[in-house]
C-alpha positions as CSV (number, residue, x, y, z in Angstrom):
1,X,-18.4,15.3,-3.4
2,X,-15.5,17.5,-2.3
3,X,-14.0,20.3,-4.6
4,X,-10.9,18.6,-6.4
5,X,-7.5,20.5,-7.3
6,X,-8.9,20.3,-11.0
7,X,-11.5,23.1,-9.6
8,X,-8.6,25.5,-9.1
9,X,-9.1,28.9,-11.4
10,X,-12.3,28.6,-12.5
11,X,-14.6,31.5,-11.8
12,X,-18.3,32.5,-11.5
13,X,-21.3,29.7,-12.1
14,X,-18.6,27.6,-14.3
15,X,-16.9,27.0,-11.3
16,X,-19.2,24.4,-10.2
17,X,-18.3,22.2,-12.9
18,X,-14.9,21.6,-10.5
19,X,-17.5,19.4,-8.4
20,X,-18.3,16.6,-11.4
21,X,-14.8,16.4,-12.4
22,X,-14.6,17.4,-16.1
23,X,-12.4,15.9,-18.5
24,X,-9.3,17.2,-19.4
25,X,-9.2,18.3,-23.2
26,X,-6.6,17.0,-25.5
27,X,-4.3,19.9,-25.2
28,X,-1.1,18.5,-25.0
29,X,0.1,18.6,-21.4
30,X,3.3,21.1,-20.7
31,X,6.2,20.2,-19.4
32,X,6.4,21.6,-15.8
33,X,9.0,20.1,-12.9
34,X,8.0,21.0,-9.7
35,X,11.1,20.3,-7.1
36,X,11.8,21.3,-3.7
37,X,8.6,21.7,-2.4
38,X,8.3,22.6,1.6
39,X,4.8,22.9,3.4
40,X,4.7,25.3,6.1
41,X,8.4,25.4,6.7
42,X,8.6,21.8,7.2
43,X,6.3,21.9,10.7
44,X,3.1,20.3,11.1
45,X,-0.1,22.1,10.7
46,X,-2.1,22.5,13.5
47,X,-6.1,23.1,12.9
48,X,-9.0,23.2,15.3
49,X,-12.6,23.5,14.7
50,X,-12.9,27.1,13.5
51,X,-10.8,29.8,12.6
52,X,-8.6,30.0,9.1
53,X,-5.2,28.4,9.0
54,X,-2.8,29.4,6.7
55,X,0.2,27.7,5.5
56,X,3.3,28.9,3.2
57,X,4.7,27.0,0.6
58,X,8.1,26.9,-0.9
59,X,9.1,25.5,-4.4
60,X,11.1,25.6,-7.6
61,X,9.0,25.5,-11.1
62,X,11.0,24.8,-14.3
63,X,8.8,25.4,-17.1
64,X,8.8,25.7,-21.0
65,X,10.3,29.5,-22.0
66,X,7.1,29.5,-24.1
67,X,5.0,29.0,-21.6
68,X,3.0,32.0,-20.2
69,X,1.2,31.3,-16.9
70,X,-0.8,34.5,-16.1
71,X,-2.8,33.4,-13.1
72,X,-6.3,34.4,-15.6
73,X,-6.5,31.5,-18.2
74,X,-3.5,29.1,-16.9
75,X,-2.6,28.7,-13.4
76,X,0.2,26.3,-11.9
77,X,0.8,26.0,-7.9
78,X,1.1,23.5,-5.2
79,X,-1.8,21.8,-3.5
80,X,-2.2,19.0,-0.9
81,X,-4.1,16.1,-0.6
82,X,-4.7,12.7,1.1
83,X,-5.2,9.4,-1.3
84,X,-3.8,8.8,-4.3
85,X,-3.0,11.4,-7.1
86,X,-6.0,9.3,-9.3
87,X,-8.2,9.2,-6.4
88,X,-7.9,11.9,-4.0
89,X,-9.9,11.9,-0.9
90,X,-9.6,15.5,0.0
91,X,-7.4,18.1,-0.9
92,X,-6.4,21.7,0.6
93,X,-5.8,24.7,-1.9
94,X,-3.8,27.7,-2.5
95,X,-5.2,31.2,-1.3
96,X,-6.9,32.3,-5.0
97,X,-6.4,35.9,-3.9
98,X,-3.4,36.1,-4.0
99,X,-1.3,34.6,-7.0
100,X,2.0,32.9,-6.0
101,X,5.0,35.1,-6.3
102,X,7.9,33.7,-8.7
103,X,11.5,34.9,-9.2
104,X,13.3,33.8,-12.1
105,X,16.5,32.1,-10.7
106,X,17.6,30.4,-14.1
107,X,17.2,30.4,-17.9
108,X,18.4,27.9,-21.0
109,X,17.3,28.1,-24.5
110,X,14.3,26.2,-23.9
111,X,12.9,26.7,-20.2
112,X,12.6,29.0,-17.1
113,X,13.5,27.9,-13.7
114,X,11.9,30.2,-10.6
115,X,11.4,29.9,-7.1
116,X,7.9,30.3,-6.0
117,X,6.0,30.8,-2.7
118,X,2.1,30.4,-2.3
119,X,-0.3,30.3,0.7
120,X,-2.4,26.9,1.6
121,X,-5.9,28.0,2.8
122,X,-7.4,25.9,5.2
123,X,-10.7,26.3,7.1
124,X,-11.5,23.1,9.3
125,X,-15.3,23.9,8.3
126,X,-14.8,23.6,4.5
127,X,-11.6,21.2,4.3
128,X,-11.6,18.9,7.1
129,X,-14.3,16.0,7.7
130,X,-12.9,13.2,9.8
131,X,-10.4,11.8,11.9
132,X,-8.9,10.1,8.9
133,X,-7.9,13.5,8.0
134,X,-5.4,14.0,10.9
135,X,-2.4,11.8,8.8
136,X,0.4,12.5,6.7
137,X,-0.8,15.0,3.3
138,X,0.9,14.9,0.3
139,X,1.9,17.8,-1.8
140,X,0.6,18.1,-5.5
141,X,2.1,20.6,-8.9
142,X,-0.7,21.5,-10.4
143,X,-1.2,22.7,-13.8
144,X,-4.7,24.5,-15.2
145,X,-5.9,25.8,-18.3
146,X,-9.3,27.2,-18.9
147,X,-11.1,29.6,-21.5
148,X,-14.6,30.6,-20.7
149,X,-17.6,32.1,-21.7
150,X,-20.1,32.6,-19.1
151,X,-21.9,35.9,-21.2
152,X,-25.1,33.5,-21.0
153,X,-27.2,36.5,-22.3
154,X,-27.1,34.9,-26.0
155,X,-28.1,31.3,-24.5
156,X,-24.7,29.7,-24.7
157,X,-21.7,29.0,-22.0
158,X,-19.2,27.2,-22.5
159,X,-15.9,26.1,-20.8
160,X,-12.6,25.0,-22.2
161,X,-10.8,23.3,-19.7
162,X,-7.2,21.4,-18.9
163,X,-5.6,20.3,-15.6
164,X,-2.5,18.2,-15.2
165,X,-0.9,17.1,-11.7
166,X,2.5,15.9,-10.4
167,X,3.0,14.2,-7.3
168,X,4.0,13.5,-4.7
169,X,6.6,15.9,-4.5
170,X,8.4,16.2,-1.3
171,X,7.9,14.8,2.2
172,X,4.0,16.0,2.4
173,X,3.3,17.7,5.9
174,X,1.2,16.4,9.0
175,X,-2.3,18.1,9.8
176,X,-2.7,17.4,13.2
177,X,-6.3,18.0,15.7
178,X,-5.2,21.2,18.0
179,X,-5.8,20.2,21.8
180,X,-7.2,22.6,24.8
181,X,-5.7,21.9,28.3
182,X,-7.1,23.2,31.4
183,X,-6.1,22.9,35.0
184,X,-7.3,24.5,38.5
185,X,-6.2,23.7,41.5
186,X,-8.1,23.8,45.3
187,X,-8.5,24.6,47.9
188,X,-7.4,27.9,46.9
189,X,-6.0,29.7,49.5
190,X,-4.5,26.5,51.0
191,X,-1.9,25.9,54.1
192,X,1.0,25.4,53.7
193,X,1.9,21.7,53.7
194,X,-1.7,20.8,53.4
195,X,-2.9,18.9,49.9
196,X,-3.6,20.4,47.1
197,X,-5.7,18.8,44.4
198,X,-5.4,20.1,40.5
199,X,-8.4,19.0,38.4
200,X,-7.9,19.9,34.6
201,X,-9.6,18.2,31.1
202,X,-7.6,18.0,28.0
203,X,-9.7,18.1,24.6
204,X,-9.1,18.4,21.1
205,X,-11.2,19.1,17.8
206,X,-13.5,16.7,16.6
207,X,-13.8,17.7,12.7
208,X,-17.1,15.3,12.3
209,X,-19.1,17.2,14.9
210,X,-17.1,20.5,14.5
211,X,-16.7,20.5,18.3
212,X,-13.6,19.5,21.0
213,X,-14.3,16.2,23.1
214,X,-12.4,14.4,25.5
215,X,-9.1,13.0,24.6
216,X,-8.5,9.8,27.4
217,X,-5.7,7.7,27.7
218,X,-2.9,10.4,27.3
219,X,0.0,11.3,29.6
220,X,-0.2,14.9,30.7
221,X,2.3,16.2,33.3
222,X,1.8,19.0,36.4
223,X,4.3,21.3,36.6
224,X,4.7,24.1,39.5
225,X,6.1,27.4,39.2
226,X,7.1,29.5,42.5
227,X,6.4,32.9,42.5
228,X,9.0,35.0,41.1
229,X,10.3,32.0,39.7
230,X,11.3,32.0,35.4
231,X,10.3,29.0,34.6
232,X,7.7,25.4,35.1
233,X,8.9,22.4,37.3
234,X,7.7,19.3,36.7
235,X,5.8,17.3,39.1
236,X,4.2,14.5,37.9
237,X,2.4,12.7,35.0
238,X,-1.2,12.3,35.2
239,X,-3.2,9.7,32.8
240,X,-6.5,11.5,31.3
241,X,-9.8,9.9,32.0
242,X,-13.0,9.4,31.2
243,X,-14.0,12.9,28.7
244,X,-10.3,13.8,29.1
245,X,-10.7,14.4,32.8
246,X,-7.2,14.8,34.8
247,X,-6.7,14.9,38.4
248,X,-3.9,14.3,40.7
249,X,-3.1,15.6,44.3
250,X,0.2,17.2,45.3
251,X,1.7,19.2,49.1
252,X,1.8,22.9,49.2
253,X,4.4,24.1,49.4
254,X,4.8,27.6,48.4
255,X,2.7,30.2,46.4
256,X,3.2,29.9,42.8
257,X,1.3,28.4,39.5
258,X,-0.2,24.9,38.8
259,X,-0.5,24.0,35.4
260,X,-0.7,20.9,32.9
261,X,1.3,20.4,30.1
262,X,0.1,17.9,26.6
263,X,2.9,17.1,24.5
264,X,0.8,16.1,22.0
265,X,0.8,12.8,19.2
266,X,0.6,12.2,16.0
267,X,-2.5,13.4,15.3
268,X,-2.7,15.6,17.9
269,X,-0.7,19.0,18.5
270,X,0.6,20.3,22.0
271,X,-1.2,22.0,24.3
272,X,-0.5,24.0,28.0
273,X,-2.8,25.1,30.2
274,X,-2.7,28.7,31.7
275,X,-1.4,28.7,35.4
276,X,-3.4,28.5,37.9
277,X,-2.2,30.7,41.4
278,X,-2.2,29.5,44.7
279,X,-1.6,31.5,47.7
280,X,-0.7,29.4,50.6
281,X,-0.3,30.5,54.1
């Protein structure tokens, strides 16, 4: 079973009581408003199959005056998730190391508004499982409240514990599969008007297997740049094949670069390939 929000703050062996889902005790549940909540400055979040990905998070808090949250004992923050906010089917968490920052932007008799920023951590080992996982995530306010004794040299632990979450709050963000595009193109050096043919493969992660496979059936376009030439012409589109094989055939013309450009869907993010010279003569 996957570590839930509810797991957030807890420290040493107790935290492994995250993983069974404890019930809340009957503390009475504060009265936080989380509002204006933006994941990674509103742009989707790209992961492959290794590698840490981290993404900032913007929102307002407006909570009690009374209430102290000291990032030790009571912890509140933003966290995503996929399901439902009863039944979450995975879930992405802030950077524990690093506390979100708060500035107090308002104050009434009764509560404290601030604007907050935090960090999302995500490793594509750890947090991402399946396909099913490249979709829509929805953001969470989270609340926590813990006391704990984990001095087990008298024989006794114990663990005091209460969570409280709001959502969804805000538009969510898209986690998308990152793509790899290659392209080389031969007979390399070539004569001029003779034809050229640029192989390439376009992949992307594959979170179950933790490698990148073929991606087939997507639209990839060559593009040509002469040399000395700013900037990429486009040349045609090319449909990937079997293992996300591409392969078209185009005249030279001039020296310059050969490269394919992914666009990318909505699971998948864009991808280029690096140019590939050809000197023709």
């Amino acid at each position: 079973m996957r570590k839930l929000a509810i797991g957030i703050g807890v420290s040493g062996a107790l935290a492994l009581t995250g993983l069974i889902a404890p019930a809340a005790s009957a503390t009475t549940s504060p009265d936080l408003v989380f509002s204006d909540v933006t994941v990674n400055h509103g742009k989707a979040i790209v992961a492959g199959t290794t590698g840490i990905v981290k993404a900032p998070v913007t929102y307002t808090l407006t909570r009690p005056s009374d209430l102290t949250i000291d990032y030790k004992k009571t912890f509140a923050g933003v966290v995503l998730y996929r399901g439902t906010l009863s039944r979450m089917q995975n879930t992405i968490e802030p950077d524990l190391l690093t506390a979100p920052q708060c500035a107090t932007t308002a104050t009434t008799a009764t509560t404290v508004t601030e604007s907050c920023t935090e960090t999302l951590v995500l490793d594509p080992s750890g947090n991402l499982f399946e396909a099913a996982d490249a979709t829509t995530w929805k953001a969470a306010g989270v609340y926590n409240r813990f006391d704990q004794d984990d001095d087990g040299s008298d024989g006794h632990i114990s663990l005091d514990y209460h969570s409280d979450l709001w959502g969804p709050l805000g538009s969510g963000v898209q986690i998308k599969r990152a793509a790899k595009l290659t392209a080389d193109a031969a007979p390399e050096p070539v004569k001029k008007g003779a034809t050229l043919t640029v192989t390439g493969k376009l992949t992307r992660a594959d979170w179950d297997s933790g490698r990148y496979t073929g991606y087939v059936s997507q639209k990839a376009t060559l593009q040509f740049r002469a040399k000395g030439a700013s900037g990429y012409t486009t040349l045609k589109t090319v449909t990937s094949g079997t293992g996300g094989a591409l392969k078209t055939t185009t005249k030279a013309t001039k020296d310059g670069y050969y490269r394919y450009v992914f666009a990318g869907t909505a699971t998948t993010g864009a991808a280029t390939a690096a140019g590939d010279y050809v000197d023709v003569r």
